[in-house]
Structures are given as C-alpha cells and as structure tokens.
N, C-alpha and C positions, 0 to 999 in steps of 0.2 A: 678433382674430387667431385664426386656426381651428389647431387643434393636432392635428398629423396623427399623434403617438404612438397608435398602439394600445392599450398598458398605459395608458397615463396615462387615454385616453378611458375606458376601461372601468372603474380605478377610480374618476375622478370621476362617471360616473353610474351604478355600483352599489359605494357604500362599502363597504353590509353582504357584498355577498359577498366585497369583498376582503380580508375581513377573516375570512373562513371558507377561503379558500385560503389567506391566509397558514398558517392551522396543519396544512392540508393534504402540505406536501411530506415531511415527517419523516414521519407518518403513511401516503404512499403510499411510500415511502420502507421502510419496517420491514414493511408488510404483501407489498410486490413481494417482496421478501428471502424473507420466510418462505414465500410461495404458489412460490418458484423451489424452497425447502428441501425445501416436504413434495412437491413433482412427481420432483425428484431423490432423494429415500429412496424413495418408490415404486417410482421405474424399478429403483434399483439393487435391490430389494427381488427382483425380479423373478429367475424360477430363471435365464433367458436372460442376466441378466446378470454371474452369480457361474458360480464352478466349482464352489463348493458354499455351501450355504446359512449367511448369516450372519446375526446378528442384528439387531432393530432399530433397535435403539442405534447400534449400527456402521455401518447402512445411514445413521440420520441423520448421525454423525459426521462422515461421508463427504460426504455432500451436502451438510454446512455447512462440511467444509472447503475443497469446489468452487467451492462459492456465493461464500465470503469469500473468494476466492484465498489461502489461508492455506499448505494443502501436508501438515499434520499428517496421520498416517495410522494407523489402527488395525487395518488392512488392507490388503496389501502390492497394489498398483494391478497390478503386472503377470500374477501367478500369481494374486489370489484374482478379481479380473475379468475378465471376456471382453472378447472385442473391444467386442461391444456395449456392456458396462458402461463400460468404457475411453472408447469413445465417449459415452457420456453425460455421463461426467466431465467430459470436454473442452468440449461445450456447456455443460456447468456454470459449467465456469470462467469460457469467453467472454462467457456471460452474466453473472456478478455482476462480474465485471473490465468488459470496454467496454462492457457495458448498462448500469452503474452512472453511467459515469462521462459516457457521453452524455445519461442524465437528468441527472446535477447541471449538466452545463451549460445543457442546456437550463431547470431552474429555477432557478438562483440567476443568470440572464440576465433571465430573466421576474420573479424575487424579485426584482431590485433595480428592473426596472420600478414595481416595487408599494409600497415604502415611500418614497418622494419623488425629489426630483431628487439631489440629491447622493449617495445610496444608487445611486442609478440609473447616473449618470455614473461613479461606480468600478466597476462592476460592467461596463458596455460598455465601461470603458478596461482592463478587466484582459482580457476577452478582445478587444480589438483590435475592436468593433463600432461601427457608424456607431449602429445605434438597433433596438430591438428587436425589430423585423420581421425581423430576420436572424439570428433563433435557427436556425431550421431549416435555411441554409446553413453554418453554426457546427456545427450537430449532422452535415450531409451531409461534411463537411471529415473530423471524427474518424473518422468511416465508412470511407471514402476514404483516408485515412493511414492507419489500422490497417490494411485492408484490404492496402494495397501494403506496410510492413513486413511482415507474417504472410507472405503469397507468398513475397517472398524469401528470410524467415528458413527456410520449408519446404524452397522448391528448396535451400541452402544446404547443408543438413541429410540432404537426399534423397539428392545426388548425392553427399556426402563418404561417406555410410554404405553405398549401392549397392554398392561391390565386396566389402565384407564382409557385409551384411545382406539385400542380393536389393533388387529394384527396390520389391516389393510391401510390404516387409517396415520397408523406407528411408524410404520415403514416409510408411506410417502413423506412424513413428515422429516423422520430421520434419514431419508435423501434429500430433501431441499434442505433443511438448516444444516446438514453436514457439508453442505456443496457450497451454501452461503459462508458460513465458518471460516472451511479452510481457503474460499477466497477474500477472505478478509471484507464480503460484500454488506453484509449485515442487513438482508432483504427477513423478513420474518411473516408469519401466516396467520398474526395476530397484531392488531390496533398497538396494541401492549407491549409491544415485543416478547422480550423475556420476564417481563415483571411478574409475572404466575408462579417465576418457577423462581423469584430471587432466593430463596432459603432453602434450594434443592441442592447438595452436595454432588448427584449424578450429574444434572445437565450444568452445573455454574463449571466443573470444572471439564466435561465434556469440551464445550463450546470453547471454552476460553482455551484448553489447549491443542482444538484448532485452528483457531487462528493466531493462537504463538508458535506453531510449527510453520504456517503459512507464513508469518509475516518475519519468521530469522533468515528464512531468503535458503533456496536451493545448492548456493553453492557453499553454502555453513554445513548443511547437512551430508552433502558428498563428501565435505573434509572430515567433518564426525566418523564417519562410516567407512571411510581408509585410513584415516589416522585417530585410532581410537587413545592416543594418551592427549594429555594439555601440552604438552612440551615439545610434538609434534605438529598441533594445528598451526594453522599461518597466523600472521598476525589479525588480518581481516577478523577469520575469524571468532580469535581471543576477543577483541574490541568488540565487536557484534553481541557475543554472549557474554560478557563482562556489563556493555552497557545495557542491555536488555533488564537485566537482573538487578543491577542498580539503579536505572529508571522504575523498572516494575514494584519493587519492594521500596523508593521512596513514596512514589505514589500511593500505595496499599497504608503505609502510617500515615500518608497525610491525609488523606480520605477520612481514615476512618477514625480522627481525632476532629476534623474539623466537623464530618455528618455526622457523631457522635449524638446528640444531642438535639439533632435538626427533626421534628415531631413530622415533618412529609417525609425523609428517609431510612435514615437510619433509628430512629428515637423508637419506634413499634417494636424494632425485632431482636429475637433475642440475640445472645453476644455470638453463637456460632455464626447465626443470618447474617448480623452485623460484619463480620470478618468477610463472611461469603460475599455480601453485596460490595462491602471495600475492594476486594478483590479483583472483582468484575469491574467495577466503573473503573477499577485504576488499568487493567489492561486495554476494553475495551475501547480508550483513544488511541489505541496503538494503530486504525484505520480498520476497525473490526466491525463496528455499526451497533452492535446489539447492546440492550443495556436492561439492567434490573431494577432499575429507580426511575424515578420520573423526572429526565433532565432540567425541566424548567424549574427543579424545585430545589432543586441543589444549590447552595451560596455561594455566593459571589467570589470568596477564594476559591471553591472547588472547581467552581467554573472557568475560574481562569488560568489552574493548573491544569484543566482538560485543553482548554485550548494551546498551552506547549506542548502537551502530547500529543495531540494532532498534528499540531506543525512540522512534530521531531517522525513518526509515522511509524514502520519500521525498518527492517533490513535491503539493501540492494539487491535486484535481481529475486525479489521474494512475491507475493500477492500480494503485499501493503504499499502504500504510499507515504507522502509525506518528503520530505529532503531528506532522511534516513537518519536512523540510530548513530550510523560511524562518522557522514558526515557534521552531525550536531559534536561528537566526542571530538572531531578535530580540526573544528573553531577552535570550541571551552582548551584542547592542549596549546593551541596555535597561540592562543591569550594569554595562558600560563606561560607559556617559553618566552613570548613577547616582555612579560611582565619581570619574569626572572632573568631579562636579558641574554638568554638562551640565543647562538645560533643559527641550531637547529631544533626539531621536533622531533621527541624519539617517542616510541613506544615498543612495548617489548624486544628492548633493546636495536631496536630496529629505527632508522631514520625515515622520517616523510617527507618526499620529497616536495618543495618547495608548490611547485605547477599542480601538486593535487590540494596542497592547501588553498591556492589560488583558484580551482575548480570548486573547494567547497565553499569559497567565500561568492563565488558566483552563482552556482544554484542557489545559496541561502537568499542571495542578493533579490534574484529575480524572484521567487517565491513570494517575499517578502513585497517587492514594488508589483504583482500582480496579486494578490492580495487587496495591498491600499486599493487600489485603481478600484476593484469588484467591491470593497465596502463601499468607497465614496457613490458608485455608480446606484447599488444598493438601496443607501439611503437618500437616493433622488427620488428611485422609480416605486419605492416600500415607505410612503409618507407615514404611515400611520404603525409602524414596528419601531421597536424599541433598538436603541444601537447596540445593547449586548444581545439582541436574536439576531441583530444582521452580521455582527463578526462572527459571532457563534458559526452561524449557517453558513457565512464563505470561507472560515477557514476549514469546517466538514468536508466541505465541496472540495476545494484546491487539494486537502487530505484524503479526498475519497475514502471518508470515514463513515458520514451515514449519519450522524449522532444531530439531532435539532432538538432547540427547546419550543418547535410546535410552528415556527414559521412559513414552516414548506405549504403545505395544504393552502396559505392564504396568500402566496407571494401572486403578482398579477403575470401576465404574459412577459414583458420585459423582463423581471426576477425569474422567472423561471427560464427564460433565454442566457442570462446572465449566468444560472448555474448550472445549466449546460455545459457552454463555455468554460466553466471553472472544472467539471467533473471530468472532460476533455482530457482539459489542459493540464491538470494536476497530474490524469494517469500517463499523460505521454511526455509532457513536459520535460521531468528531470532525465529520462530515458535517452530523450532526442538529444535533452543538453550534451550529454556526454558523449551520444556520437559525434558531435560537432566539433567539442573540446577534444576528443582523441587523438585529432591530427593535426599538432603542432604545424604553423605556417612562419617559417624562414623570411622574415627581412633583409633586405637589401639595403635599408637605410638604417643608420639609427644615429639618436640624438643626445647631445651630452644632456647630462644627469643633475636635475636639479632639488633642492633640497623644498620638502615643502611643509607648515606650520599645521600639526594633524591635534586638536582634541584644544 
C-alpha cells in the first residue's frame, strides 16, 4: 500500500533529519523573534523616527514590546514617535502577533506530521485538516480572515472618528489601533489610552471585539467557519468559547459591582458608561493592553481579579497570551474529577487524556515559578515601588498584556531589562513548552512506585 502522506514519506526515509527538525522549531522560533527585535530597535533607533533622540534601551524596549504584542511603554507611542516610528510599531506588532501565530500553525500541523500517527491525527483534528498537504491553505485562511477583520475594524474606526479627527488623521488612527487590537498589543497614540472614549459605545465595542476575535485563537474560528453547528465543533473548541463567555461575563458583574461606587472610576458615569467601562476593564486582561479607567485607581479586589485574568490570557494558537483559557479549564476539571474521585477527565463527553493534563500542570507550573523569580528580582532592583505595582507589571509582562498602574515610565535599567526578559519569555515560552512536550521520550528504565503524603 503506497502512502501518499508527505510527512510520513519523508520521515520514514530520512529519520535522521527528522529528528534535526524536530528541535528546529523553538529554535527558529526565538531566533525570528529576536532578528524582528534587533530590525525594530534599529528602525526606531532612527532620528526619522523619534521627535527626539532616545535611548537604546528604550528603542529595544519598545520593539520587544511590539514584537510580543505586549503594549508596555517607556515611551509615550504618540508624542515621542513619528509617524514613521508609529508606523513601524504597527508592522511590529502585525508581525510578532499574526506572523507568529501563522507559523505555529503551520509547524505544530507539520510537528505532529512528524512524531507518529496518533500525534499526527490530533494535530489535523484540532485544526479541522484532512492531511498535511493542507497546511498552506490553513496558513492562506488565517491571512484571509485577519485580513477581512483588520479592514473592517479600520473602516469602523475611520468613519466614527472622521467628524472629529479629519479623514487623514481617522484613518491612520483607525490602522494602528486596529492593528494594535486585533493583536492583542494594546500600544495606543494617547498618554490615556482609551480613557476619552470610556462611554463611547462605537469604539468600547469596536476595540474590545478585536481583540476577542484575536485572542479565541485561529484554529476556533476555522472550526466556526466549516462546522457552523455546536454539535459539530471539537471539543477544543466548545471549551475555548464556553470558557471565554464565562470568564468574560463573570468578570463584567464583578467589576461593575465592586467599581460601582469607586468616585475615580466608575462613581462619574452614567449607568450605560458604567456597564460600557465594566465591560472593557473585564475583557481588556484577556492580554489586550487597552483600558478606559485609570488602572491605579481601581481597588484592590478589582485589581486582583485582573491579575487572574492576565495570568489565564486567552486562546492557544490566537494573538494573546497568558497559559490559556482551555489550559486554566482543565486544571479547575483536573481538580473537580480529582475531588469527585473521578478516573478520568471528561468533557463534552470526551476523555482528557492524562499527559495533557500533566502539560497543563506544567505550563501553569513554570508560569507560575517564573513569575515569583521576576517579582522577587523586581523588588530588589524597584526599592522605592510598591509590591502590588511590581506584581501588577510582571504579571502584564509574562501576560504580554500591557496594562500597569504607572510603574513602567520609572522602572531603572535593570526593571526594564527584567521586563524584557518577561515580555520574551511570556510570548514564546508556553509556545516552545509544547513543542518540547510534543514528543514523548521512551524509557528504558523504570522504577517501582511509591506512595507519597500530598496536602
């Protein structure tokens, strides 16, 4: 029987290389990132694209927080860049947001080609593929779909700000926040971000639904768009749009009973504003950046439901970050079955298999212990900040969210190195984990089984 797979032909008659691209993709992977970092400190480096010259540091800053769609700023996007620079940004962003995410699909479609069949057959069942010759209409799709979102969000955007901003003026504006948006970057062309327009029903829900189309991940919206019933989509992505909606709408009533009342946010406006700005600040940790309140003013519960939403981020394979909406659902089921002495893990009637719960326990893990490291580090080299802006701002960073309550502008050279590093590591981190965890390695040895005293 002749085997018309491509992958499969190719690894069975060249093992050894396949086995030299396995460790290839993380690797091209961290080196695209950095050769997009040091092209964009360059440019912005450039007299043409500052109003006046700024540092190195801050040139890199800047272009790693374009690259990761992160949004942190150490330099204010609208007054210390030019057009030109502004423009750069904005290719920045497109680029490490939908360049990223149409290579991961493109390898972890050809990755699962490469470690067997059963690796292979989850990996075409998650993105809805007949067989691996159709990566490249896969990749032509994401193109295509971001493409037609971006348009609209721009016209959108154009034509609401035209009578106040000028045709010329509407435009550019409505391409970089549309570009920002739907890469979940959250860079903006005001000190203020969004706060101008917190009781505008045009731009609160422009914005915010792109980057909820950005951040439910590419291969949600392929399954949407060939399997148009519930009963049809995978489980992926039942859970994905199940937990998005249940995340989003608990955060929307907790917001807006807790800032209800809070005379710096919510207390001014009226009840539609109030809903509108609820609404925003609860999506906006999904690793979007933009926000219509003034984060530092927000209480102390608000603020440390933003920080799980940050940490939860959102969809795999989407513009956002964070550990992901599906992997956060299935710990919380992992815990449930555990507790109901369950097992197995089911979800829509479907079993998890064990080694992916044991992946989410492991991104959450590491997340989690890089993390501590960048606060402790934090509040060595940040003596004089307060410890809910230094968790605040590294769990942004490792989220490449974007969102501070005002620490970035004053962090010294080290802090800003440190969130570097975290803006990085956060967007490539959980990416790299899972090609590493992809291919199961076989022991030869193993050791009897001991019982051990847990809690």
């Amino acid at each position: 029987m002749v085997n018309w797979d491509p992958a499969v032909t190719a690894i069975e008659r060249h093992p050894k290389a396949a086995k030299k691209i396995m460790a290839a993709p993380p690797l091209i992977l961290c080196g695209g990132f950095l050769m997009l970092i040091t092209i964009g400190s360059l440019l912005l480096k450039l007299p043409i694209a500052t109003t006046q010259s700024i540092s190195w540091l801050h040139s890199v800053f800047t272009a790693t927080s374009a690259v990761t769609v992160t949004g942190l700023v150490v330099e204010d996007t609208g007054t210390a860049f030019t057009t030109f620079g502004q423009v750069v940004i904005a290719i920045l962003i497109q680029c490490g947001g939908l360049g990223l995410m149409t290579f991961a699909i493109v390898t972890l479609v050809a990755l699962g080609g490469r470690i067997g069949f059963l690796q292979r057959t989850v990996a075409i069942e998650a993105f809805n593929q007949t067989d691996a010759s159709s990566i490249v209409s896969t990749a032509k799709s994401v193109l295509l779909f971001s493409l037609i979102v971006e348009v609209t969000g721009i016209l959108i955007l154009a034509i609401h700000w035209s009578e106040t901003l000028g045709w010329k003026t509407s435009l550019f504006h409505g391409f970089f926040y549309t570009i920002s948006a739907f890469n979940n970057a959250g860079f903006a062309l005001s000190s203020e971000s969004l706060m101008p327009y917190v009781a505008d029903p045009i731009v609160n829900f422009t914005i915010s639904g792109l980057f909820i189309i950005g951040g439910l991940g590419f291969s949600v919206w392929i399954d949407l768009m060939k399997n148009r019933r519930w009963a049809r989509l995978s489980p992926y992505s039942k859970m994905m749009i199940t937990g998005t909606i249940v995340i989003n709408l608990v955060a929307l009533l907790a917001i807006y009973f807790i800032e209800y009342s809070n005379p710096n946010t919510l207390g001014p406006l009226s009840e539609t504003g109030k809903w509108l700005a609820s609404w925003f600040q609860a999506v906006t940790p999904r690793t979007a950046g933009f926000n219509t309140l003034a984060i530092e003013e927000l209480r102390d519960a608000t603020t440390s439901l933003m920080l799980v939403l940050m940490f939860i981020g959102g969809g795999s394979l989407s513009t956002a970050s964070g550990i992901k909406v599906v992997t956060f659902m299935l710990l919380v089921l992992a815990t449930y079955a555990y507790l109901r002495r369950d097992e197995e893990v089911n979800v829509f009637k479907r079993e998890i298999p064990k080694e992916v719960i044991s992946k989410a326990l492991a991104l959450s893990m590491m997340s989690i212990g890089v993390t501590w490291l960048a606060i402790f580090v934090l509040l060595v080299s940040e003596k004089h900040a307060q410890m809910i802006d230094v968790v605040f701002e590294a769990v942004s960073a490792l989220g490449t969210v974007g969102l501070s309550r005002g620490l970035t502008g004053s962090l010294s050279n080290t802090g800003e190195g440190i969130i570097i590093f975290l803006m990085f590591i956060g967007r490539l981190g959980p990416l790299t984990l899972a090609y590493f965890l992809a291919s199961p390695r076989s022991k030869k040895v193993r050791y009897p089984k001991v019982k051990m005293t847990v809690g």
